[in-house]
N, C-alpha and C positions, 0 to 999 in steps of 0.2 A: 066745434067740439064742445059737448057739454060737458060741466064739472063730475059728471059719474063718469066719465068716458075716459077720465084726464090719464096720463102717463104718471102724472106726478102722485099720485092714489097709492100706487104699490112704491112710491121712495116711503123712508123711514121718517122723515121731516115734514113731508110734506110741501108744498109749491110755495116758494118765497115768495113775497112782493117786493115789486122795485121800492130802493130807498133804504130796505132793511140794512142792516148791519152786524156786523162780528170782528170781535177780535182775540187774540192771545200774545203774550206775554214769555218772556222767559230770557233768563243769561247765560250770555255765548261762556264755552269754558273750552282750555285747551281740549278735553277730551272729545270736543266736535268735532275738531279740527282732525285730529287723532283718527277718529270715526269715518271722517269724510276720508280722509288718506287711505283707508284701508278699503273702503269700498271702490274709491278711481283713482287712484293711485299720483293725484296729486302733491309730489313733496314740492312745490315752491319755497323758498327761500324766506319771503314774507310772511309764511305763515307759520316759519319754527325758528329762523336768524334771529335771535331778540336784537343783538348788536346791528346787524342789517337792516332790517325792518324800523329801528327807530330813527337811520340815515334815510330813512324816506318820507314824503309828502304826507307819510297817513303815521309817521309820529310811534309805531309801533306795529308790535303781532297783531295779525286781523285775520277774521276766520274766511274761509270761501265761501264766493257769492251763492255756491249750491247750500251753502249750512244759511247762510241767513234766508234767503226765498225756502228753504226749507219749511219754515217757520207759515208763511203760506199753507203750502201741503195740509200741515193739522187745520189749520182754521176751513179750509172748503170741507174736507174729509170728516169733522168733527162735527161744527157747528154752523155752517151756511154756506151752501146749501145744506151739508150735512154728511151721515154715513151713507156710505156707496158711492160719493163721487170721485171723479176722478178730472185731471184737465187736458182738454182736447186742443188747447190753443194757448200761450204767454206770448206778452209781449210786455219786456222790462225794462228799464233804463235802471241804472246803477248812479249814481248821484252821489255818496259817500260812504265808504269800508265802514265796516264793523270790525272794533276791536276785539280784543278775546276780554272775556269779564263783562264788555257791555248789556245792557237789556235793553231791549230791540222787543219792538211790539209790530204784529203784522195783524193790516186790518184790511177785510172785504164790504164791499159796499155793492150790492143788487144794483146795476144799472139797466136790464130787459132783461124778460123769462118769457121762453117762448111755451104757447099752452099743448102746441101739438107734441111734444117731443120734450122729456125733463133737461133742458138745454137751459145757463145761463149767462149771461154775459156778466161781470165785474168788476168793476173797481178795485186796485187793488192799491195798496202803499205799506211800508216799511219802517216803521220812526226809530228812532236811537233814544234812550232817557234823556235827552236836552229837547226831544220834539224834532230834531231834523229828519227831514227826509231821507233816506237812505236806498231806497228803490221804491217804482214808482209804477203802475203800469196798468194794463189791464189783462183778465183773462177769459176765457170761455170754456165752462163747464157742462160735464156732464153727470148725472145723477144716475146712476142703476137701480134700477125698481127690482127692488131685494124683497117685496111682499109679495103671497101670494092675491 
């Protein structure tokens, strides 16, 4: 397929290369937590007991794993691949909660882009402000060619 032909032509970004990278930033705050509740209906105990929650391994309130891979979501949809993507495929491993107040940075890394079809595979990870790991994984995207 030649490069006039590509799928990737009519995305808004345009076709990544492997290697690239992206990331964002941001801190967790109860009203995630809040947020995420009201959409599925999650009341866990850890994540509004403060008395409860600090009797456990993770030391305190911590937001749900959908608020932190959240964080994910804007960085494809945003910034790489870009607007109009969505993901066709996750696969995560959870490695340490996030607390409420924490800043939690999630970053994508291009590992294949296939040219027939705006498909990509990546890299995906989660850090906490000390650098650890917090989820870890990869995923597989798709881009919608939103140009004419």
């Amino acid at each position: 397929m030649t490069m006039t032909n590509s799928p990737w032509q009519r995305t808004f970004a345009g076709q990544p290369q492997p290697g690239v990278t992206a990331e964002r930033s941001r801190t967790t705050s109860m009203q995630d937590v809040e947020m995420f509740t009201a959409m599925t209906g999650d009341k866990n105990p850890i994540h509004y007991d403060k008395t409860l929650a600090e009797a456990t391994p993770f030391g305190g309130l911590i937001v749900q794993g959908g608020v932190t891979t959240g964080l994910l979501n804007a960085v494809v949809a945003e910034d790489l691949p870009g607007p109009g993507t969505v993901f066709l495929e996750t696969n995560w491993k959870f490695l340490k909660a996030v607390k409420i107040g924490e800043t939690i940075t999630a970053s994508v890394s291009v590992e294949d882009v296939r040219d027939d079809k705006p498909i990509c595979r990546l890299k995906t990870v989660i850090r906490d402000s000390s650098g650890d790991e917090c989820v870890t994984g990869t995923a597989t995207t798709y881009t919608m060619p939103l140009r004419d």
